[in-house]
N, C-alpha and C positions, 0 to 999 in steps of 0.2 A: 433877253434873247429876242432877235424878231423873227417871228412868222413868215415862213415861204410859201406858198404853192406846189405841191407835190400829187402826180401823179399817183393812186393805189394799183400795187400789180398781184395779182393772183385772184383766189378762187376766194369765197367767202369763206369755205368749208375748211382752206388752210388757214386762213389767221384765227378763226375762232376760239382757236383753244392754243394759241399762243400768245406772248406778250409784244412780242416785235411784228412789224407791220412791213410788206417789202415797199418800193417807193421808188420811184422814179424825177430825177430833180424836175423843176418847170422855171424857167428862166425868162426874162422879155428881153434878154440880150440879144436881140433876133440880125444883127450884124454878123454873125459867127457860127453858124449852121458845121456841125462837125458831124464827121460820123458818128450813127446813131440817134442824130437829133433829128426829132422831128416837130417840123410849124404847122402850128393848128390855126388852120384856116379860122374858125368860128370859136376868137375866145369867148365871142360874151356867150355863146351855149354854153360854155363852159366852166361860166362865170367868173372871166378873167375881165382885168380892167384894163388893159395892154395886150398888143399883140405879141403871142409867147411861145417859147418851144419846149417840144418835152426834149428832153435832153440823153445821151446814155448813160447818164451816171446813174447808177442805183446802189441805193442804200437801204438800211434796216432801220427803222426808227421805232422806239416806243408808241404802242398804242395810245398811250396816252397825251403823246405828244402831238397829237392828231385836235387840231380847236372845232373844228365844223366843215361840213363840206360844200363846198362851193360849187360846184353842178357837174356835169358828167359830159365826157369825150363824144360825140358821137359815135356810132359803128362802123361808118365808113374810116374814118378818123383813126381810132382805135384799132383796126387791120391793119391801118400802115406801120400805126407802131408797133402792134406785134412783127411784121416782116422786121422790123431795125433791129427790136430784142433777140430776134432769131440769129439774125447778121453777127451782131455784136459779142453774144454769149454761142455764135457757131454752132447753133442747135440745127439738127437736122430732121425732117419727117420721119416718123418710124414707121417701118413699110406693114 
C-alpha cells in the first residue's frame, strides 16, 4: 500500500476516543483545481515535497493508518479550506 498525504479534519476531542480519523485527500495533481479543492500556497510549511491541493474528497480512515505527520496548514490557509468544507457539505452559520 503506499502512503498519501492527507489533510486531518476535526477537533481533537472528536477523534480521541474513536478509531476512525476524518481526512481530507492532498493531491500534487495541481493541473485540475475542482470544486472544493484547495492549493496551498506554502507546501513546504506544510511539509510537502510538491506543490499540492487539498482536495474535497473526504474520507474516514483508521487511526492507525495515520504513519507521522508531516507539518501543519497554516491559519490563513486553513480558513480557506474551511470556506470549501462549508461550500461542499452546504453547511450554513447557525445564527
Amino acid at each position: 500500500m503506499k502512503h498519501r498525504p492527507a489533510l486531518v479534519l476535526g477537533l481533537w476531542a472528536y477523534h480521541q476516543n474513536r478509531q476512525e480519523i476524518i481526512v481530507a485527500a492532498v493531491t500534487s495533481n495541481v493541473g485540475r483545481v475542482l470544486f472544493g479543492d484547495h492549493a496551498l500556497a506554502g507546501c513546504e510549511k506544510s511539509g510537502l515535497l510538491f506543490p499540492s491541493l487539498v482536495t474535497g474528497i473526504l474520507r474516514t480512515i483508521k487511526g492507525e493508518m495515520i504513519h507521522r505527520r508531516l507539518g501543519s496548514v497554516p491559519a490563513r490557509e486553513m480558513a480557506a479550506i474551511d470556506v470549501n468544507l462549508n461550500k461542499i457539505l452546504d453547511l450554513r452559520p447557525v445564527p
